[in-house]
PDB file of N, CA, C and O in Angstrom:
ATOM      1  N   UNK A   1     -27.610  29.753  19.920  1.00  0.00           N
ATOM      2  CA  UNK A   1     -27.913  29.725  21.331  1.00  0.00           C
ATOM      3  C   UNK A   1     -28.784  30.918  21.681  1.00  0.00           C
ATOM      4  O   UNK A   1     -28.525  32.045  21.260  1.00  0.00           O
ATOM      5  N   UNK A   2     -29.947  30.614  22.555  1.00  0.00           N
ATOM      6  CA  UNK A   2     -30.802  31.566  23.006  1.00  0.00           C
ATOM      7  C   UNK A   2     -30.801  32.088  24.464  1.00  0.00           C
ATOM      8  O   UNK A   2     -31.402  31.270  25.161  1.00  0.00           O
ATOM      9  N   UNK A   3     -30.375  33.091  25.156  1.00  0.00           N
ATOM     10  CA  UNK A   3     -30.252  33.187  26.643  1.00  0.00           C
ATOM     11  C   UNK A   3     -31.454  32.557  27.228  1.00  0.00           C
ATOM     12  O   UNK A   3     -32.376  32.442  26.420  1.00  0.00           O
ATOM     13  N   UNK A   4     -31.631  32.224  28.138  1.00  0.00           N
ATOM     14  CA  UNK A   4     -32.990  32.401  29.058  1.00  0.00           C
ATOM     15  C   UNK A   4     -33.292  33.326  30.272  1.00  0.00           C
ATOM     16  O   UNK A   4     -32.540  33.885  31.071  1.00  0.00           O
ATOM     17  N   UNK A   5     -34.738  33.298  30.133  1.00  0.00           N
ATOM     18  CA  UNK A   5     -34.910  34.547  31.217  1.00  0.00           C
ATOM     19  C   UNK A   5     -35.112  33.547  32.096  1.00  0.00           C
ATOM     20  O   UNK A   5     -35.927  32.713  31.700  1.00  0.00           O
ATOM     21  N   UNK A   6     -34.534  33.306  33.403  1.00  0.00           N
ATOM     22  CA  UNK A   6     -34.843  32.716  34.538  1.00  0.00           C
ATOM     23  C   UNK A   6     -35.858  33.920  35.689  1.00  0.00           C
ATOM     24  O   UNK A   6     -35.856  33.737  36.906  1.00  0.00           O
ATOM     25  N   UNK A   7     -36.470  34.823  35.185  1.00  0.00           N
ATOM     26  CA  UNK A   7     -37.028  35.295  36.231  1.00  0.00           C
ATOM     27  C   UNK A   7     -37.956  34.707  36.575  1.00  0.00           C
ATOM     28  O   UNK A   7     -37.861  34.564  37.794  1.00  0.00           O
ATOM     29  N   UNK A   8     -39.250  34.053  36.033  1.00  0.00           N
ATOM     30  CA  UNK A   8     -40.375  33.270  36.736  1.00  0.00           C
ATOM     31  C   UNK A   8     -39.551  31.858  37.089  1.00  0.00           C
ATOM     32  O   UNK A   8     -40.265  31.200  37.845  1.00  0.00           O
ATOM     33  N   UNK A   9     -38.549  31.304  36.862  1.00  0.00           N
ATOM     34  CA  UNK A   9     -38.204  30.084  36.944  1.00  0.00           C
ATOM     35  C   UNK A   9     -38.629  29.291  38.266  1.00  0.00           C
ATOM     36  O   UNK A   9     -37.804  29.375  39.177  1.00  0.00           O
ATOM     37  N   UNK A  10     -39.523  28.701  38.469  1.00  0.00           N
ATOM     38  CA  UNK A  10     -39.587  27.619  38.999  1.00  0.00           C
ATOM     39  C   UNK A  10     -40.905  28.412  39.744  1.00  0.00           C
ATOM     40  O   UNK A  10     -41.487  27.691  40.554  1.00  0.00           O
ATOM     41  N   UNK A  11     -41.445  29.745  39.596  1.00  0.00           N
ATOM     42  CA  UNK A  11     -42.550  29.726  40.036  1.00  0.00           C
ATOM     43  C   UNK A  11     -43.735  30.157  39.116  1.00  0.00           C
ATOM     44  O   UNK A  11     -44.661  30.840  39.552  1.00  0.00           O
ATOM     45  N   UNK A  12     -43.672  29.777  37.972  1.00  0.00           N
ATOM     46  CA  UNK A  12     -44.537  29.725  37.425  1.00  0.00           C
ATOM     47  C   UNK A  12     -45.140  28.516  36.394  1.00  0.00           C
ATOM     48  O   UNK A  12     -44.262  28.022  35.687  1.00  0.00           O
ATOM     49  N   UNK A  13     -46.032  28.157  36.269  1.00  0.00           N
ATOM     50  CA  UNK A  13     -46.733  26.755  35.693  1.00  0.00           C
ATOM     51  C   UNK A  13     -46.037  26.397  34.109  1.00  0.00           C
ATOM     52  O   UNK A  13     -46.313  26.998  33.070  1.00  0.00           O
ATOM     53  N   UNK A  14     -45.166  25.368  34.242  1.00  0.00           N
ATOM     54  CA  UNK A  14     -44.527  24.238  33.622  1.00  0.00           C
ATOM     55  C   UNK A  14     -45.056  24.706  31.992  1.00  0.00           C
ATOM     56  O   UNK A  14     -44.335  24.967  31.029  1.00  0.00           O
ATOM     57  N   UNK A  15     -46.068  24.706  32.045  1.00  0.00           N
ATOM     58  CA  UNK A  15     -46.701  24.841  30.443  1.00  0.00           C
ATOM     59  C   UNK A  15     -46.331  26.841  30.004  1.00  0.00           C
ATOM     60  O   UNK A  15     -46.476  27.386  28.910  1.00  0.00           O
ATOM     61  N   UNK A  16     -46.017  27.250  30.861  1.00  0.00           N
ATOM     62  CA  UNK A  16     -45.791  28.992  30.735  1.00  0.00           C
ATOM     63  C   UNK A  16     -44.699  29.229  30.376  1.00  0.00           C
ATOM     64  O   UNK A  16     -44.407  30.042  29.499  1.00  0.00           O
ATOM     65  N   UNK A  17     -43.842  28.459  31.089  1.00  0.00           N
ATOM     66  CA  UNK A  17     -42.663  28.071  31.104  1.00  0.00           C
ATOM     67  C   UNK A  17     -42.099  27.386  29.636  1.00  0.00           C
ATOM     68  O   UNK A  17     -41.048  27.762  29.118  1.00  0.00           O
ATOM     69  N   UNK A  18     -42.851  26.464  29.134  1.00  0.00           N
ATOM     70  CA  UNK A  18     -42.580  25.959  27.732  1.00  0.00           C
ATOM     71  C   UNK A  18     -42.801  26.721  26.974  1.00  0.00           C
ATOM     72  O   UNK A  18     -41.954  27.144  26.187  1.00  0.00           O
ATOM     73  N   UNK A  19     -44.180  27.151  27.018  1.00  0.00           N
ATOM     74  CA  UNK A  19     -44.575  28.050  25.574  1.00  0.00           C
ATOM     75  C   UNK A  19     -43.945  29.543  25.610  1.00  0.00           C
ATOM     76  O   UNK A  19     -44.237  30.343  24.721  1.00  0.00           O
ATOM     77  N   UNK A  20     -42.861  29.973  26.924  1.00  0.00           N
ATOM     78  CA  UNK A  20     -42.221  30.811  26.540  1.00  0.00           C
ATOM     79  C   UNK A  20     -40.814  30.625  25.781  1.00  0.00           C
ATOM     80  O   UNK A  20     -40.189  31.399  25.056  1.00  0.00           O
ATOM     81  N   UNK A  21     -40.577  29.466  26.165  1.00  0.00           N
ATOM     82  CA  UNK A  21     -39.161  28.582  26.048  1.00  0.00           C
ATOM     83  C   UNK A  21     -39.564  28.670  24.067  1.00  0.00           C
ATOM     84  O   UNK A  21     -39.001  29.095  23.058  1.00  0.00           O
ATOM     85  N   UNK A  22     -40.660  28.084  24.368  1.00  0.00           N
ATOM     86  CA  UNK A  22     -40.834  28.111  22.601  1.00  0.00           C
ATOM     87  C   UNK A  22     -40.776  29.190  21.650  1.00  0.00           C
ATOM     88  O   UNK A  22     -40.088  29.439  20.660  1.00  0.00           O
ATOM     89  N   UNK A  23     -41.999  29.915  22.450  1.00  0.00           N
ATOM     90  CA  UNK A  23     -41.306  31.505  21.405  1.00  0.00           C
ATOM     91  C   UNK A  23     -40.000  32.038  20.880  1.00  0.00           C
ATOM     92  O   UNK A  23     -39.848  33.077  20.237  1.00  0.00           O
ATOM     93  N   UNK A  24     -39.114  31.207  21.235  1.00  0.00           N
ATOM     94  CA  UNK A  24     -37.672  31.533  20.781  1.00  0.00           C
ATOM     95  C   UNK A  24     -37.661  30.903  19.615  1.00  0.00           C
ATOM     96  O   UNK A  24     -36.857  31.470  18.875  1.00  0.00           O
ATOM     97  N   UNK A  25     -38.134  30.066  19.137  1.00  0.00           N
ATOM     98  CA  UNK A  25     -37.800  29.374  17.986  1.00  0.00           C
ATOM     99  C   UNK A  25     -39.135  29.715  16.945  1.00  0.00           C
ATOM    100  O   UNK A  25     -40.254  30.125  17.253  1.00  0.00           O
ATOM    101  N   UNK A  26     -38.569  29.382  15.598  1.00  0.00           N
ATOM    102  CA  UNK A  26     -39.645  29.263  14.814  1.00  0.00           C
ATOM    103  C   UNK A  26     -40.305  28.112  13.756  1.00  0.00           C
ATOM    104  O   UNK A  26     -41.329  28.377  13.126  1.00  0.00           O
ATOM    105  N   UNK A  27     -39.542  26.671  13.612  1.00  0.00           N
ATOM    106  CA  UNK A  27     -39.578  25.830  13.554  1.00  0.00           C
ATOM    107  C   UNK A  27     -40.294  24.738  14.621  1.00  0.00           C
ATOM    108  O   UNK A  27     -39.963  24.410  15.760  1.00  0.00           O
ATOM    109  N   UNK A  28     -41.101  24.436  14.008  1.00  0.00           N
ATOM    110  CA  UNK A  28     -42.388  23.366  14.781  1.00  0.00           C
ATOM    111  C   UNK A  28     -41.406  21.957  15.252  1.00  0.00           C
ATOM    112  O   UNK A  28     -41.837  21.251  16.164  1.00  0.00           O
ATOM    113  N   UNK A  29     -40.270  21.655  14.675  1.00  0.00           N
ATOM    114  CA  UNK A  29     -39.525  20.728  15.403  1.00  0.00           C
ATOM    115  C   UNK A  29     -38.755  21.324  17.055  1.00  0.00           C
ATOM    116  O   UNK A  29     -38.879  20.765  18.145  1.00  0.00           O
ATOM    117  N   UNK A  30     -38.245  22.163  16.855  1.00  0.00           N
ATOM    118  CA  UNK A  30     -37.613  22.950  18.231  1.00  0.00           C
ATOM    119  C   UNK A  30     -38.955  23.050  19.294  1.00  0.00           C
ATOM    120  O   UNK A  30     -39.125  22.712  20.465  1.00  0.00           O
ATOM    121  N   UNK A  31     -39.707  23.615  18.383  1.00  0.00           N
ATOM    122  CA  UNK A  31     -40.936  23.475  19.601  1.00  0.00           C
ATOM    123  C   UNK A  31     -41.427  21.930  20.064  1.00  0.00           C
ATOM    124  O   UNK A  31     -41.777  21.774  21.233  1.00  0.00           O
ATOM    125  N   UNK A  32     -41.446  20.904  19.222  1.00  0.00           N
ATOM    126  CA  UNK A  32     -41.458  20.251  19.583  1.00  0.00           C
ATOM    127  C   UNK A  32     -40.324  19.158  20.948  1.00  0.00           C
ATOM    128  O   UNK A  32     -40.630  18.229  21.695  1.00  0.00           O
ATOM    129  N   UNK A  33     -38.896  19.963  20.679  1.00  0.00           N
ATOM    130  CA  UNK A  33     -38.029  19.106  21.616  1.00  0.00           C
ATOM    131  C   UNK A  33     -37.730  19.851  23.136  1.00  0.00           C
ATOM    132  O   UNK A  33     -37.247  19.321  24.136  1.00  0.00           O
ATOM    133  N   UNK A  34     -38.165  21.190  22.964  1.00  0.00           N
ATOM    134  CA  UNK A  34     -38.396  22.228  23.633  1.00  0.00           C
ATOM    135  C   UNK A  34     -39.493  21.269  25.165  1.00  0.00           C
ATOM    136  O   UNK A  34     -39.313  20.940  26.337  1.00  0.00           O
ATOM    137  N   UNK A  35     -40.591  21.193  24.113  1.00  0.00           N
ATOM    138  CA  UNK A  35     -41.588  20.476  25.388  1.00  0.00           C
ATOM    139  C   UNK A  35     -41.389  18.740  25.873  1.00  0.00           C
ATOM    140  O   UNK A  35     -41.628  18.103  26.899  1.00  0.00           O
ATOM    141  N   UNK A  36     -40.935  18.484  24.785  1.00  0.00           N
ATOM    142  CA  UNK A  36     -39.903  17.118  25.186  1.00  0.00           C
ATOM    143  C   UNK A  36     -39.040  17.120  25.819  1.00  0.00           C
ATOM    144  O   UNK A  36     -38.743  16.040  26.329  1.00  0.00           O
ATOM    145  N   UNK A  37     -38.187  18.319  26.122  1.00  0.00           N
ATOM    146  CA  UNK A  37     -37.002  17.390  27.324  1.00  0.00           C
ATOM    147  C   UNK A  37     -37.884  18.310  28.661  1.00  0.00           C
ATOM    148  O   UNK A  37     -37.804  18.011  29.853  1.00  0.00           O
ATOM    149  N   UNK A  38     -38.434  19.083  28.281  1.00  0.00           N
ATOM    150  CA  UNK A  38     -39.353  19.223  29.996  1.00  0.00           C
ATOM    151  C   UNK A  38     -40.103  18.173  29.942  1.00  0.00           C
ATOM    152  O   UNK A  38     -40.016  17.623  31.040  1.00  0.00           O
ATOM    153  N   UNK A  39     -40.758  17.627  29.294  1.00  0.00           N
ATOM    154  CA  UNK A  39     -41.630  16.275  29.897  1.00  0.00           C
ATOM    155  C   UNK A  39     -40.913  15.274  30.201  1.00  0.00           C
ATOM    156  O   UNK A  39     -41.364  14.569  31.104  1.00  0.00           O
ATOM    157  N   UNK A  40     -39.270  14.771  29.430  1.00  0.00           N
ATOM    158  CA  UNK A  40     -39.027  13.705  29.976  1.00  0.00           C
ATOM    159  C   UNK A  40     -37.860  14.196  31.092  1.00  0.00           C
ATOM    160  O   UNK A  40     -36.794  13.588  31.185  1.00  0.00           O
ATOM    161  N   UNK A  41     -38.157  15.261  31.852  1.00  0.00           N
ATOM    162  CA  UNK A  41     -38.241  15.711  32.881  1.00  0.00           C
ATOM    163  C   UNK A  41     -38.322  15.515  33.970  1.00  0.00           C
ATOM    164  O   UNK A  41     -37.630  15.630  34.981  1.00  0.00           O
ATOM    165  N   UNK A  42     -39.657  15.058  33.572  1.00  0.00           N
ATOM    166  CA  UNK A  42     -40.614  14.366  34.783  1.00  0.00           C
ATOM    167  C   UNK A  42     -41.738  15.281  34.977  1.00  0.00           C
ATOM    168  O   UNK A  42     -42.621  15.064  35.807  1.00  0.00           O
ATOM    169  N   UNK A  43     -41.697  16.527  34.043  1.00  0.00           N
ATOM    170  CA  UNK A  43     -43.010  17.550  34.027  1.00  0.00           C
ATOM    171  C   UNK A  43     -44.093  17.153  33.774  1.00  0.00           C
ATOM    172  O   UNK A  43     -44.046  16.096  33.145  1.00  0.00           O
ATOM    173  N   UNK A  44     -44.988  17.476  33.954  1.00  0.00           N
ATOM    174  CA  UNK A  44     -46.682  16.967  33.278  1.00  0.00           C
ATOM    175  C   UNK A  44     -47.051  18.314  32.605  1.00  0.00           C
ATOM    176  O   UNK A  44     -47.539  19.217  33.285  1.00  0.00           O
ATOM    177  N   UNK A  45     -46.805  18.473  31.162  1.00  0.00           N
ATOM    178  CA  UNK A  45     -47.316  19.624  30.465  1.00  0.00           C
ATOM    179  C   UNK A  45     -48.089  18.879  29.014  1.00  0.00           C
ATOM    180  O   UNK A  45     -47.495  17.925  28.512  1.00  0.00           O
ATOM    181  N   UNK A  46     -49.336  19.325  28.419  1.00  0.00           N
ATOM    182  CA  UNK A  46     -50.056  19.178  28.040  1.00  0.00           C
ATOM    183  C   UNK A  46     -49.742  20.616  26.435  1.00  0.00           C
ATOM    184  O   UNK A  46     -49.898  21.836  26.494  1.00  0.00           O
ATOM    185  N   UNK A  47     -49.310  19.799  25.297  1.00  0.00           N
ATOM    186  CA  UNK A  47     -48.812  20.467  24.329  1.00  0.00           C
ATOM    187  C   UNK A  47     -50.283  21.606  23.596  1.00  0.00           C
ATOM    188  O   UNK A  47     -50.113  22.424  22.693  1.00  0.00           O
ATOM    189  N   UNK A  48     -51.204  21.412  24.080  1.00  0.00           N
ATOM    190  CA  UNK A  48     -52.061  22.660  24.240  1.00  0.00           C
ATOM    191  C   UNK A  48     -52.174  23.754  25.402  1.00  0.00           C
ATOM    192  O   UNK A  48     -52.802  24.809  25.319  1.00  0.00           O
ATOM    193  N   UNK A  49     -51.496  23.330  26.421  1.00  0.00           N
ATOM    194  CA  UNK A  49     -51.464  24.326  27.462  1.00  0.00           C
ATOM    195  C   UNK A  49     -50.265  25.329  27.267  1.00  0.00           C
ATOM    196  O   UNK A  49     -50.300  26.556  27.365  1.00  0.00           O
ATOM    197  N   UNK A  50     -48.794  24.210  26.855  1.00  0.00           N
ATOM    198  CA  UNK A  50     -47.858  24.838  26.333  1.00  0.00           C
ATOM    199  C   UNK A  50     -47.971  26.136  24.736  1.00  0.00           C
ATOM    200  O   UNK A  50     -47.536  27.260  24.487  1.00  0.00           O
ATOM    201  N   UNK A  51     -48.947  24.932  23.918  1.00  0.00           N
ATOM    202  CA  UNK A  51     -49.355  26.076  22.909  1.00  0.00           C
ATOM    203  C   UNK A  51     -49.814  27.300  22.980  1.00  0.00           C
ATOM    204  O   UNK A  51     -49.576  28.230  22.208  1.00  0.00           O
ATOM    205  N   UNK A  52     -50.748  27.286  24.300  1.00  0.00           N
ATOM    206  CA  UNK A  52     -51.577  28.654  24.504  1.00  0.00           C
ATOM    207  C   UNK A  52     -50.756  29.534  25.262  1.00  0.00           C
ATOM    208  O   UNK A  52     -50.973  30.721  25.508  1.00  0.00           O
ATOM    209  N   UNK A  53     -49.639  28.720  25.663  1.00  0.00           N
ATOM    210  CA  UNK A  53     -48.561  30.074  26.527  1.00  0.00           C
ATOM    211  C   UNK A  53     -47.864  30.378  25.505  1.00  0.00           C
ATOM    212  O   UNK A  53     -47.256  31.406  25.805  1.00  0.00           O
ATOM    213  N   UNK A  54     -47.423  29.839  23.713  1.00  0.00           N
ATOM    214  CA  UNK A  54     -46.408  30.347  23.007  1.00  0.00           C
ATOM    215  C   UNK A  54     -47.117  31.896  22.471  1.00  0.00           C
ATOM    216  O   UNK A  54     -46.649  33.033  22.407  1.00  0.00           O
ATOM    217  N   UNK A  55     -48.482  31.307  22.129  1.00  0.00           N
ATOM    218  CA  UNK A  55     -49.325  32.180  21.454  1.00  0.00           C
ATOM    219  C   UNK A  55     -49.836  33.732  22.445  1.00  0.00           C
ATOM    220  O   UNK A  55     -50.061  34.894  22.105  1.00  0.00           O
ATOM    221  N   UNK A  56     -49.855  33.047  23.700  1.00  0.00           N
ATOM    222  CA  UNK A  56     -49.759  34.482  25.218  1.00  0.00           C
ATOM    223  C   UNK A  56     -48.538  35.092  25.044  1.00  0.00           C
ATOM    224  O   UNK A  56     -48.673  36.315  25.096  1.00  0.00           O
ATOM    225  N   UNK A  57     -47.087  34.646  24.808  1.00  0.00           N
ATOM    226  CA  UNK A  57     -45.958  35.207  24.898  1.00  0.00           C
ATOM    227  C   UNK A  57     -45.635  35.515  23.550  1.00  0.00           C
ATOM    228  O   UNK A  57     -44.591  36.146  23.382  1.00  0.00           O
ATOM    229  N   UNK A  58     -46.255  35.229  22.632  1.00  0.00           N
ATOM    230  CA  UNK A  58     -45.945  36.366  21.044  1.00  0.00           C
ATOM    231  C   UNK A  58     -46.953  37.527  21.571  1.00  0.00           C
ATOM    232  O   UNK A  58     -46.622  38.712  21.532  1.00  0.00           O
ATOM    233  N   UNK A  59     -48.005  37.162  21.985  1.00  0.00           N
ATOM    234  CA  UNK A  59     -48.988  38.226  22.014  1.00  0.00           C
ATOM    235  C   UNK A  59     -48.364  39.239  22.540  1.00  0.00           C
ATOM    236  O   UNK A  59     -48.425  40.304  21.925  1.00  0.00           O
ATOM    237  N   UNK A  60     -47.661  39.183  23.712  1.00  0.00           N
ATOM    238  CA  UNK A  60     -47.048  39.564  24.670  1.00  0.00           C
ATOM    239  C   UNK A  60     -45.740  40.488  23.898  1.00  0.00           C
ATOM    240  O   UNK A  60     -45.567  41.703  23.992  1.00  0.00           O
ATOM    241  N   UNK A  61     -45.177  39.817  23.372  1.00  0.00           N
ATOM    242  CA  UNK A  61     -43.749  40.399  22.247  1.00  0.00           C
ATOM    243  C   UNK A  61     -44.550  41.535  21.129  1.00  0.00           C
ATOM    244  O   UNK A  61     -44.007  42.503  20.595  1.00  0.00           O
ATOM    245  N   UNK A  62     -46.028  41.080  20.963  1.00  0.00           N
ATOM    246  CA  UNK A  62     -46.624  42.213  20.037  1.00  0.00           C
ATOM    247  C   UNK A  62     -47.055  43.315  20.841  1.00  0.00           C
ATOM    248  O   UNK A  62     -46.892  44.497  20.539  1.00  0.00           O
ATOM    249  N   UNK A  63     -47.570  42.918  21.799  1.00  0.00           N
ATOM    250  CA  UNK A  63     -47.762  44.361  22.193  1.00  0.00           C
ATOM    251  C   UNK A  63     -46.832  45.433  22.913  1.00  0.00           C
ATOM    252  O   UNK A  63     -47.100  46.632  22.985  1.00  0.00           O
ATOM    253  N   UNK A  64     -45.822  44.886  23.376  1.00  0.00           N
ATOM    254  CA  UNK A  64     -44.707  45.800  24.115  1.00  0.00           C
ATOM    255  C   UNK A  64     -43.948  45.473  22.767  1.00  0.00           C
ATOM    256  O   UNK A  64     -42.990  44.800  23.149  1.00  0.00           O
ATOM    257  N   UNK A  65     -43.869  45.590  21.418  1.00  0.00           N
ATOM    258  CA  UNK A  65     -43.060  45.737  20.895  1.00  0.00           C
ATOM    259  C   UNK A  65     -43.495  46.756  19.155  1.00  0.00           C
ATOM    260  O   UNK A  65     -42.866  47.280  18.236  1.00  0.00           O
ATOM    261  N   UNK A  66     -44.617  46.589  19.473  1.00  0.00           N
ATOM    262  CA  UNK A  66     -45.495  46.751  17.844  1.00  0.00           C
ATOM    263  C   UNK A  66     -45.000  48.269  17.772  1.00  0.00           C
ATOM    264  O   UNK A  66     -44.352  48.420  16.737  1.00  0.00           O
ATOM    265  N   UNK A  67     -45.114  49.813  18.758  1.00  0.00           N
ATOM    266  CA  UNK A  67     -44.910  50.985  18.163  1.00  0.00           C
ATOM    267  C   UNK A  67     -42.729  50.917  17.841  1.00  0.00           C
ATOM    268  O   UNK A  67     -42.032  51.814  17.366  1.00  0.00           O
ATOM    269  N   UNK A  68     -42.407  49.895  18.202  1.00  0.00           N
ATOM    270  CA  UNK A  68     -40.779  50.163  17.884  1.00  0.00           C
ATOM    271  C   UNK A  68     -40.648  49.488  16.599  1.00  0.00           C
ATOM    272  O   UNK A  68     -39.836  50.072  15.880  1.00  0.00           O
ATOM    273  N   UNK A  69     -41.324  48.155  15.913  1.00  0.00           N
ATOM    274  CA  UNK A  69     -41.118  47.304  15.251  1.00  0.00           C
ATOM    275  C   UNK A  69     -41.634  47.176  14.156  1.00  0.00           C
ATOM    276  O   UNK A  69     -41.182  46.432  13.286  1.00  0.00           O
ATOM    277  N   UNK A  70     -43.237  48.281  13.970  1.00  0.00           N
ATOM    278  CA  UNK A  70     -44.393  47.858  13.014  1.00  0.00           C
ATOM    279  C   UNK A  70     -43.764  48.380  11.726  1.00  0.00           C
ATOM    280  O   UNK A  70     -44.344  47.981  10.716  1.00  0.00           O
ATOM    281  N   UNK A  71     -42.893  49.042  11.555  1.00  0.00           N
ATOM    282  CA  UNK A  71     -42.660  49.478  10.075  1.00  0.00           C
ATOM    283  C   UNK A  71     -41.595  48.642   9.418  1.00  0.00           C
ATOM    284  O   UNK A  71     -41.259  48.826   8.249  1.00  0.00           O
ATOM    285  N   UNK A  72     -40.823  47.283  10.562  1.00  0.00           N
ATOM    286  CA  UNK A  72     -39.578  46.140   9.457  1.00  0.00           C
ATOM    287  C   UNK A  72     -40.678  45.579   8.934  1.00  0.00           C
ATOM    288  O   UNK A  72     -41.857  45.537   9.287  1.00  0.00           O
ATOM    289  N   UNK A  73     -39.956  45.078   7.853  1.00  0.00           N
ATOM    290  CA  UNK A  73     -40.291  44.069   7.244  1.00  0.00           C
ATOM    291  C   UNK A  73     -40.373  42.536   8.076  1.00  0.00           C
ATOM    292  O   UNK A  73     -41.336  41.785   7.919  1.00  0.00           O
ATOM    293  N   UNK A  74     -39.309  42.235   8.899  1.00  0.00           N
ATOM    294  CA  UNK A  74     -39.627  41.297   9.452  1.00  0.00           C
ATOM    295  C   UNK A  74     -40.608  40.926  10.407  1.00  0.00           C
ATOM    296  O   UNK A  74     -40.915  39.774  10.712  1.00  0.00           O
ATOM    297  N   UNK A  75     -41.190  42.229  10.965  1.00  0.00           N
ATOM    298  CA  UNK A  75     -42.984  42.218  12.021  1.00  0.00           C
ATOM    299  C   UNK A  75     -43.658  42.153  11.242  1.00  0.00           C
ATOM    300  O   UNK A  75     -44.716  41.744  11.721  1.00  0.00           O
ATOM    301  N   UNK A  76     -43.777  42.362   9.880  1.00  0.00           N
ATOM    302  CA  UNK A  76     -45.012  42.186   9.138  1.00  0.00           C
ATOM    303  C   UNK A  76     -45.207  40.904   8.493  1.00  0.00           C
ATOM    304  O   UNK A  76     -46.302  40.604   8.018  1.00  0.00           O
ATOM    305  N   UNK A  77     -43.971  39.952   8.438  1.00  0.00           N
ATOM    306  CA  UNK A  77     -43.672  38.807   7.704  1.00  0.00           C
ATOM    307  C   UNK A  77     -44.245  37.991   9.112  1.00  0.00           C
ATOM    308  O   UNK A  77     -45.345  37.450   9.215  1.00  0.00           O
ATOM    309  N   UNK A  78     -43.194  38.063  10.139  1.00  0.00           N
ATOM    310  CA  UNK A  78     -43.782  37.299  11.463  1.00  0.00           C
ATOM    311  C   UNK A  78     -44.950  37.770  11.638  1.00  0.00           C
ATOM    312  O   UNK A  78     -45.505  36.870  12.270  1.00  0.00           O
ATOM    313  N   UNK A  79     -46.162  39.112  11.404  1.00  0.00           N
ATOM    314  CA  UNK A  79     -47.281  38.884  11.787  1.00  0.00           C
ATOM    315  C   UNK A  79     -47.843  38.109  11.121  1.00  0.00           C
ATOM    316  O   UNK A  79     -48.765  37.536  11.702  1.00  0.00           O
ATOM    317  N   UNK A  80     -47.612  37.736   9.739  1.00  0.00           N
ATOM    318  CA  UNK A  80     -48.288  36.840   9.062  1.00  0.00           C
ATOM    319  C   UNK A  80     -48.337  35.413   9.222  1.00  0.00           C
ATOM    320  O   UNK A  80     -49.209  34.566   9.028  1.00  0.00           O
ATOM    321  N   UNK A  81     -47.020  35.389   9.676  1.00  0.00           N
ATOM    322  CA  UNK A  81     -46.695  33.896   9.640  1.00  0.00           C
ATOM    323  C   UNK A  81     -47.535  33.278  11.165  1.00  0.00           C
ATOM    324  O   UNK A  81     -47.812  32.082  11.261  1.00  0.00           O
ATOM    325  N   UNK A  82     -47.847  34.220  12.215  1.00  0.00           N
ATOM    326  CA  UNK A  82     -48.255  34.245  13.432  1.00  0.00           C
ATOM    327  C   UNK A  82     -50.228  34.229  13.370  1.00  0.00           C
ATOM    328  O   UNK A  82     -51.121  33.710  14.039  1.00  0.00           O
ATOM    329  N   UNK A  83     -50.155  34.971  12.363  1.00  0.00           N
ATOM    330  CA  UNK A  83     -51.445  34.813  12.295  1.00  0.00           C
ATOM    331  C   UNK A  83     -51.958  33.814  11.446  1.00  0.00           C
ATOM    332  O   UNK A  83     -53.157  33.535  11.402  1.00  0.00           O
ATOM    333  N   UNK A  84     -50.696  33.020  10.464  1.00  0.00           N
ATOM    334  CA  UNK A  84     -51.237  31.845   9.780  1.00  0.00           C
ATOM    335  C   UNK A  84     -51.181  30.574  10.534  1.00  0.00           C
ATOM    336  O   UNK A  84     -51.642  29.537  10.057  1.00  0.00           O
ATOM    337  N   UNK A  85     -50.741  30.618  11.459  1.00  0.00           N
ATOM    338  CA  UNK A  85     -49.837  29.366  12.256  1.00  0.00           C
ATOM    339  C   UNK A  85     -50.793  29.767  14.096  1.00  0.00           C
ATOM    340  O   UNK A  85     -52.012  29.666  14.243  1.00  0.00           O
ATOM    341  N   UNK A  86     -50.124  30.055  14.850  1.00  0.00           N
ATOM    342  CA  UNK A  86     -50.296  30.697  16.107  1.00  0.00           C
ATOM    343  C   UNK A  86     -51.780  30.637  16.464  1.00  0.00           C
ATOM    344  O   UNK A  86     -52.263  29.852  17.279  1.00  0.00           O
ATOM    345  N   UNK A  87     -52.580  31.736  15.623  1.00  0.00           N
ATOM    346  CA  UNK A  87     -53.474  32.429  15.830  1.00  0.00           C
ATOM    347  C   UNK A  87     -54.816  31.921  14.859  1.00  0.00           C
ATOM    348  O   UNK A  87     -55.875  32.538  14.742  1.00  0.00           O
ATOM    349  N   UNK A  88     -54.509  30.821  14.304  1.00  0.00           N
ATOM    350  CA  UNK A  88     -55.593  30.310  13.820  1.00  0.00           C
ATOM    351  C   UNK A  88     -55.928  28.578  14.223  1.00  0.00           C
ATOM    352  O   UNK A  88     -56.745  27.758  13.804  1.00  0.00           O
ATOM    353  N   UNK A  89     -54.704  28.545  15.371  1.00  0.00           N
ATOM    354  CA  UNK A  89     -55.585  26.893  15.669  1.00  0.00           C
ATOM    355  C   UNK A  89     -56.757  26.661  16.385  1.00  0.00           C
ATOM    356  O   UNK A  89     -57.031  27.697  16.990  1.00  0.00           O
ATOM    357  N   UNK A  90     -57.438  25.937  16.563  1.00  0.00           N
ATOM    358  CA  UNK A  90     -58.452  25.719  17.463  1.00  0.00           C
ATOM    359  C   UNK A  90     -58.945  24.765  18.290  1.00  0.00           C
ATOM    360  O   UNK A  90     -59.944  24.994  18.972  1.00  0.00           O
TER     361      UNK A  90
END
């Protein structure tokens, strides 16, 4: 189980909202059911709009987090995996 931050909740755009929802997970299926039960919702989100908010909200986790984190092993594994995945679609 992952808490949620309800602070933008309900005022910020549906797809911001997903692709932050997503950053919790790291499996491309979760992300996938993640934007599925907001769409069958009744949301209108567009799984590239959602994508570009997962990839804004890692960005986001890298930079308020990189001088506490850059020397685990696990920021250097997730930068990779972020920059193989995330940061190279187009």
């Amino acid at each position: 189980m992952i808490p949620i931050d309800f602070s933008l909740f309900g005022f910020g755009c549906y797809a911001q909202e997903a692709g932050m929802l997503q950053s919790n997970y790291q499996d491309e299926e979760s992300c996938r059911l993640v934007l599925q039960g907001l769409t069958e919702s009744g949301e209108k989100i567009g799984e590239k709009d959602a994508e570009l908010f997962l990839s804004l909200s890692v960005l986001l986790f890298i930079c308020s987090q990189h001088g506490r984190y850059f020397s685990e092993s696990w920021f250097s594994e997730a930068m990779e995996r972020w920059c193989n995945t995330l940061f190279t679609h187009g």
